[in-house]
Kinemage of the C-alpha trace (Angstrom):
@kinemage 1
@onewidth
@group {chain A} dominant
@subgroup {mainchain}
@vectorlist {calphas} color= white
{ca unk a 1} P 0.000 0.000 0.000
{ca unk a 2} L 1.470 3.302 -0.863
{ca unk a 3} L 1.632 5.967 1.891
{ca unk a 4} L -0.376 8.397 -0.548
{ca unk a 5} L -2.927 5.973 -0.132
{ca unk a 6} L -3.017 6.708 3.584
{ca unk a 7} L -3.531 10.438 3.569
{ca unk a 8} L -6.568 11.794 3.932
{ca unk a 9} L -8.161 15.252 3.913
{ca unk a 10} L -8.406 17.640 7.406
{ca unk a 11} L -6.885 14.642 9.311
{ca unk a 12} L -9.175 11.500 8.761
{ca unk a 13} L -7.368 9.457 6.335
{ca unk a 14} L -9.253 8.238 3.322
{ca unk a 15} L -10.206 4.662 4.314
{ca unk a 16} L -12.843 3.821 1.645
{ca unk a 17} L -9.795 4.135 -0.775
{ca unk a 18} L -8.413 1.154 1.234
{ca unk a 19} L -11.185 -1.422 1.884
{ca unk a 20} L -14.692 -1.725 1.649
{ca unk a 21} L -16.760 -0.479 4.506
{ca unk a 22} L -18.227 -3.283 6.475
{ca unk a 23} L -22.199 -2.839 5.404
{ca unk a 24} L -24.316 -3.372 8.990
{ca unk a 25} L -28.582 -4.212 9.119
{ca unk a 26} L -28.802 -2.532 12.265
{ca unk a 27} L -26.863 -4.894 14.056
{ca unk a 28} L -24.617 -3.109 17.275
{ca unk a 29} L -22.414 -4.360 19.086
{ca unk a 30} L -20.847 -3.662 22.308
{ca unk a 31} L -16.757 -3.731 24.035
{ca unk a 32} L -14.937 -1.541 26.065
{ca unk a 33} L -12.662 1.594 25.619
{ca unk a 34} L -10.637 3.848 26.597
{ca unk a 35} L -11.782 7.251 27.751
{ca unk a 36} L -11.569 9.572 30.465
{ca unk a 37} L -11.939 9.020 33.828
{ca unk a 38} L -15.392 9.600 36.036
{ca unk a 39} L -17.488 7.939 38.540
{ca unk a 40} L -20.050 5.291 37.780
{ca unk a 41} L -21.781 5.325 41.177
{ca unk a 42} L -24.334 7.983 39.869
{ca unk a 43} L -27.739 8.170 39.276
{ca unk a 44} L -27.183 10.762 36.497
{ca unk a 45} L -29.531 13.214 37.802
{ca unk a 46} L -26.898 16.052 38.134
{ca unk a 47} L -25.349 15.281 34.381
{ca unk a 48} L -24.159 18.684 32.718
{ca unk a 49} L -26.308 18.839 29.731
{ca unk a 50} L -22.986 20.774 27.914
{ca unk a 51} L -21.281 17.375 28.116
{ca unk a 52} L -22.076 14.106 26.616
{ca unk a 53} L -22.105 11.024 28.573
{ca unk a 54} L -22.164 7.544 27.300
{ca unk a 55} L -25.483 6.382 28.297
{ca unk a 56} L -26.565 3.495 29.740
{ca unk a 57} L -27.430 -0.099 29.154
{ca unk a 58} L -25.809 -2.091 25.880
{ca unk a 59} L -25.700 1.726 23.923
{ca unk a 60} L -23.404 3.169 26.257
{ca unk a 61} L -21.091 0.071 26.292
{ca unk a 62} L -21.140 0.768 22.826
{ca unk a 63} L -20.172 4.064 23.065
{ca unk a 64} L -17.502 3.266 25.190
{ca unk a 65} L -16.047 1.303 23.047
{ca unk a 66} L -16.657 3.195 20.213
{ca unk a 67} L -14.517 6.042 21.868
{ca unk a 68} L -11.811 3.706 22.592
{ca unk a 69} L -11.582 2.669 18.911
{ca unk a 70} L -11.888 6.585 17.825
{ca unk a 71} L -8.374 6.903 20.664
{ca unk a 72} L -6.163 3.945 18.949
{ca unk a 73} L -7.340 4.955 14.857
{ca unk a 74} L -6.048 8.516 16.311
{ca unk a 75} L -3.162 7.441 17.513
{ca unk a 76} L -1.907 5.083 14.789
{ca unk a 77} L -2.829 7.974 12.412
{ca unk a 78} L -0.041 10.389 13.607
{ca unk a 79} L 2.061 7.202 13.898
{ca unk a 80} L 1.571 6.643 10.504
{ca unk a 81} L 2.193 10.611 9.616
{ca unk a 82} L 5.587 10.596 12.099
{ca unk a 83} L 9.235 10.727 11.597
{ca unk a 84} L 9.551 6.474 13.251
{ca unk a 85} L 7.114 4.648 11.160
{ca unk a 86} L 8.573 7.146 7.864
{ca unk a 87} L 12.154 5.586 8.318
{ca unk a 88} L 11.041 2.192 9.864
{ca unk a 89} L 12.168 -1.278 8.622
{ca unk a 90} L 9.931 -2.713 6.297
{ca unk a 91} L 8.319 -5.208 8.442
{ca unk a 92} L 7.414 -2.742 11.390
{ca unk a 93} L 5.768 -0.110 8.723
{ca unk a 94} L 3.837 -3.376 7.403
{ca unk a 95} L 2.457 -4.454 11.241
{ca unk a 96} L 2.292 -0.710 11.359
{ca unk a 97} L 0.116 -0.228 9.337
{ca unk a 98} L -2.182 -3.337 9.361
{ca unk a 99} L -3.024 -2.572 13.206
{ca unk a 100} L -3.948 1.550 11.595
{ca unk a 101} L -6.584 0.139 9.107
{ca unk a 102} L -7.849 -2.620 11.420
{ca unk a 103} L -8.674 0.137 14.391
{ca unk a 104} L -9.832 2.899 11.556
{ca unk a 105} L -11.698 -0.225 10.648
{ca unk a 106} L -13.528 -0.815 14.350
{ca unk a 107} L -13.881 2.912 14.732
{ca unk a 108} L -16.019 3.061 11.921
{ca unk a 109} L -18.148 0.020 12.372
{ca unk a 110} L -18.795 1.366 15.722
{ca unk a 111} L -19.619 4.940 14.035
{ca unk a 112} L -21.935 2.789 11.841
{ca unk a 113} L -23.598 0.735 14.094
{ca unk a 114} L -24.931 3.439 16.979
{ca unk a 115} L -25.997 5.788 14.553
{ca unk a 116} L -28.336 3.116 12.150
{ca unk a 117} L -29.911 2.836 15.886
{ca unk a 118} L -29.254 5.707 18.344
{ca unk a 119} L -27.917 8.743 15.818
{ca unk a 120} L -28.543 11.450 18.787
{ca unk a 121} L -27.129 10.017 21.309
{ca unk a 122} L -23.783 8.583 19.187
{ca unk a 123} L -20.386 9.831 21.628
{ca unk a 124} L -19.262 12.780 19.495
{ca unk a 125} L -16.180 12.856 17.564
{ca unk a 126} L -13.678 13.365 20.212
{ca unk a 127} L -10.423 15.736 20.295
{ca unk a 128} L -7.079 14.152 21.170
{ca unk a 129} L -4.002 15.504 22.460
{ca unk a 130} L -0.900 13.083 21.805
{ca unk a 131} L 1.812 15.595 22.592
{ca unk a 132} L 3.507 13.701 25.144
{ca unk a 133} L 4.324 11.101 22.517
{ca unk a 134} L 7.151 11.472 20.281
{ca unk a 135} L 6.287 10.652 16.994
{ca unk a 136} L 10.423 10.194 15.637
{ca unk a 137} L 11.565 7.823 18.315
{ca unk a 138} L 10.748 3.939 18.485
{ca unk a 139} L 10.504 3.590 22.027
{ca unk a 140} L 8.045 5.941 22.633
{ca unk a 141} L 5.288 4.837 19.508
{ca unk a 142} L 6.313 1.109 20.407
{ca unk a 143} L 5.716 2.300 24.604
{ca unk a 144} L 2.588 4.286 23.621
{ca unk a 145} L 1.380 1.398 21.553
{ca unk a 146} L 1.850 -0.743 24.073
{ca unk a 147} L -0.153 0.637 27.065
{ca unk a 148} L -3.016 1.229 24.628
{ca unk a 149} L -2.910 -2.280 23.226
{ca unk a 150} L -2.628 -4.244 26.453
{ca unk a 151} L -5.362 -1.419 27.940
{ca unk a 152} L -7.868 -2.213 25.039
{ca unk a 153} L -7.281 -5.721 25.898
{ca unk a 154} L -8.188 -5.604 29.455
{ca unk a 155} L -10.903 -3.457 28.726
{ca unk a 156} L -12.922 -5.542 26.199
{ca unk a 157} L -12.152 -8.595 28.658
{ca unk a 158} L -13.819 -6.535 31.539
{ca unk a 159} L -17.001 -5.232 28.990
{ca unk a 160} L -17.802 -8.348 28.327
{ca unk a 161} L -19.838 -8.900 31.467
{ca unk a 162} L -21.764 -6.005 31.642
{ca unk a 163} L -23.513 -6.911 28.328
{ca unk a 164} L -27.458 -7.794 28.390
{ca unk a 165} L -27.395 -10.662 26.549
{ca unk a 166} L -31.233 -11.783 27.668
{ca unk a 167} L -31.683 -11.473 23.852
{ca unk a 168} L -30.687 -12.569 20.536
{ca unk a 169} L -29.182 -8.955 20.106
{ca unk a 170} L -27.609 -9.142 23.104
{ca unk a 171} L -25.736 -12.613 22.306
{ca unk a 172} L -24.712 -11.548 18.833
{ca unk a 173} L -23.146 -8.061 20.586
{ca unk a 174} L -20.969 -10.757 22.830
{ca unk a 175} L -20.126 -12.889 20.153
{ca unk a 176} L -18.800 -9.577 18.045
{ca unk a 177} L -16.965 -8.135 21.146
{ca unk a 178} L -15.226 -11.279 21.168
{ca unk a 179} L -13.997 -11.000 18.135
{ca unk a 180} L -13.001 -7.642 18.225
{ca unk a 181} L -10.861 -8.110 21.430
{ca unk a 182} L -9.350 -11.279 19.960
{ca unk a 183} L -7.565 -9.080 17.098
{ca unk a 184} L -6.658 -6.417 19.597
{ca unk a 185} L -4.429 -9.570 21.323
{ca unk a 186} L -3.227 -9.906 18.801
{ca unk a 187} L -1.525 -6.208 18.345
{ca unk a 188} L -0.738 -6.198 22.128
{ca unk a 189} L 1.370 -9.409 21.491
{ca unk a 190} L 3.303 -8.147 17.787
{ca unk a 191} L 3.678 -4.699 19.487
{ca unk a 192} L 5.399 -6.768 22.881
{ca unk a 193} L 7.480 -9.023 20.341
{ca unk a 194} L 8.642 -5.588 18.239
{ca unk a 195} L 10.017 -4.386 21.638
{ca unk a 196} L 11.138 -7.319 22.874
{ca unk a 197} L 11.502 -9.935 20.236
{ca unk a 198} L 11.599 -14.037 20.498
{ca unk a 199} L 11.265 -13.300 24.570
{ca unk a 200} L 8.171 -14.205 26.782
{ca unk a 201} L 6.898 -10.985 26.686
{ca unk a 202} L 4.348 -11.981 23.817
{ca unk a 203} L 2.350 -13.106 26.796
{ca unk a 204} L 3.885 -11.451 29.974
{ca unk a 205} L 3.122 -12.318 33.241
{ca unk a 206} L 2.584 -9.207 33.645
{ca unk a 207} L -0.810 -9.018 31.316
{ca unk a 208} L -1.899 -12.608 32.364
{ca unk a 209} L -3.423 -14.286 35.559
{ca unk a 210} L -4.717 -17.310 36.849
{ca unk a 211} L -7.986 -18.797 37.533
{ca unk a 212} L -8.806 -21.107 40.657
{ca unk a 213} L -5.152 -22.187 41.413
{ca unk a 214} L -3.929 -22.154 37.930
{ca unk a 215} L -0.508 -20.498 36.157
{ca unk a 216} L -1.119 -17.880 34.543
{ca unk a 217} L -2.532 -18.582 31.669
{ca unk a 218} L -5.234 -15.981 31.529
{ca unk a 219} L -5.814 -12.431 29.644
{ca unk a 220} L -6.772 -9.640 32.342
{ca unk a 221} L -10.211 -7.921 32.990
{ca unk a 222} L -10.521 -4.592 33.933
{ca unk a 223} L -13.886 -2.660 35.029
{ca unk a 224} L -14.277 0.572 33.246
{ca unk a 225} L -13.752 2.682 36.099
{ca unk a 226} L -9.943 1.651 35.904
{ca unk a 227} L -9.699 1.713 32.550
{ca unk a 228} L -10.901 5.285 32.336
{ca unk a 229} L -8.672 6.585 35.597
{ca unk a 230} L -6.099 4.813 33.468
{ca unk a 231} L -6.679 6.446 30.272
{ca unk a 232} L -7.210 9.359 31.520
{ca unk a 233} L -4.136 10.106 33.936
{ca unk a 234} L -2.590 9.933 30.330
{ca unk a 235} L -4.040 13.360 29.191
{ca unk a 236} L -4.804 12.100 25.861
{ca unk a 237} L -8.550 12.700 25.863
{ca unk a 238} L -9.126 16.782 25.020
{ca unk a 239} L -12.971 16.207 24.629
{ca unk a 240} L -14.609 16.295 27.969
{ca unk a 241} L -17.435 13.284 28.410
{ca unk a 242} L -18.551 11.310 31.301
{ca unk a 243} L -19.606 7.691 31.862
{ca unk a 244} L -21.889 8.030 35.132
{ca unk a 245} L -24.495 5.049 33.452
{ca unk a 246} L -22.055 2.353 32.571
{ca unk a 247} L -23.358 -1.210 33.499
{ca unk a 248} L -21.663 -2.189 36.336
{ca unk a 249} L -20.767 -5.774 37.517
C-alpha cells in the first residue's frame, strides 16, 4: 500500500480508498474503551447537559467502546504521519500499518452501528491531544502502543460482562466483542514481540493471571472505572465526556 494511499483530507485518512466499509442491518455491538476518567456510582440526575455522557445499558457500552476505537485509529494515524514509522524497517511499517486500518476499521463500524440505531445520542467525535508522545523515536510509539494495546485488551475482557445478553441482540453483541478483542491480542502481542523480540513478553506475566489455582494462563479484565482513571491520567482525551451510566458488575 502506498503511503499516498493513507492520507486523507483535514486529518481522517481516506479509508474507503483502502477497503470496503463493512455494510451493517442494524446490528450493534458492544466492548470496552478507553476514555476519560469519572465515577459510575451515579444516578445521572446532576449530568451537565454541555457534556455528553455515554449512556446506559448495551448503547453506552457501545459508546464506550466506540470512543476507545476513535483513541487507537487517532493514535496510529499520527504514527503513521511521524518521523519512526517514515524511516522504519519494512516489516514494522507493514504491522504498522495493518493494526492503523484494522482500528480505523472498528472505529467506523462502531460509528456505523450506533448511529443506524441511536444517531442522537452517538459519543461525538472526540479531540485528542498526543503531545507527550514522540512521533520520531521507536521507544516511545512502540511504549505508547503498548499501554493502549494491552489497555484495550483488558478493557474488552472486563465489557464483556456487563452486556445484556437476555436477547438474541444481546448474544450476537458478545459474540462480536469477542472477536473484536481477539484481534486487539493480537496487536498487544506483535507490538510486545517488536520491543522485545523471540522473549516471553508476547504473553507477559505481567498481562496474564490465573484462575482457581492455575498459572497464569489468563488475559486480564478490567472494570471501566480503571480503565478510564487509566486512560485518563494519560491526558490524551481533550474532549470532555462522562460515563456516570455504565453497566456495572
Amino acid at each position: 500500500m502506498k503511503k499516498e494511499l493513507l492520507k486523507e483530507q483535514d486529518g481522517q485518512r481516506d479509508f474507503n480508498k483502502r477497503r470496503q466499509f463493512l455494510k451493517l442491518s442494524g446490528v450493534v455491538v458492544i466492548g470496552s474503551g478507553l476514555m476519560m476518567a469519572c465515577s459510575n456510582d451515579d444516578d445521572g440526575t446532576d449530568l451537565d447537559p454541555e457534556v455528553f455522557d455515554l449512556g446506559s445499558g448495551n448503547l453506552g457500552i457501545l459508546n464506550y467502546a466506540y470512543a476507545l476505537e476513535q483513541l487507537e485509529a487517532a493514535f496510529y494515524t499520527k504514527v503513521l504521519d511521524g518521523a519512526y514509522w517514515a524511516g522504519a524497517p519494512a516489516n514494522e511499517k507493514r504491522i504498522l500499518e495493518d493494526v492503523y486500518n484494522h482500528e480505523v476499521i472498528h472505529r467506523e463500524f462502531f460509528k456505523t452501528a450506533i448511529t443506524a440505531v441511536a444517531p442522537n445520542d452517538i459519543v461525538p467525535q472526540l479531540e485528542f491531544n498526543f503531545s507527550s508522545v514522540d512521533f520520531s523515536s521507536r521507544a516511545s510509539v512502540l511504549g505508547t502502543s503498548k499501554v493502549l494495546e494491552d489497555t484495550g485488551v483488558k478493557a474488552y475482557n472486563g465489557a464483556g460482562k456487563l452486556i445484556n445478553v437476555g436477547d438474541a441482540a444481546g448474544m450476537a453483541y458478545l459474540t462480536l466483542a469477542g472477536k473484536i478483542v481477539s484481534v486487539e491480542a493480537r496487536h498487544a502481542s506483535v507490538i510486545r514481540d517488536l520491543l522485545n523480540p523471540k522473549s516471553q513478553d508476547f504473553a507477559g506475566d505481567d498481562i496474564l493471571i490465573g484462575l482457581s489455582g492455575t498459572g497464569k494462563a489468563f488475559d486480564k479484565a478490567a472494570e471501566p472505572s480503571e480503565v478510564l482513571a487509566e486512560v485518563g491520567a494519560t491526558g490524551f482525551v481533550v474532549t470532555p465526556f462522562t460515563a456516570k451510566n455504565l453497566p456495572t458488575s
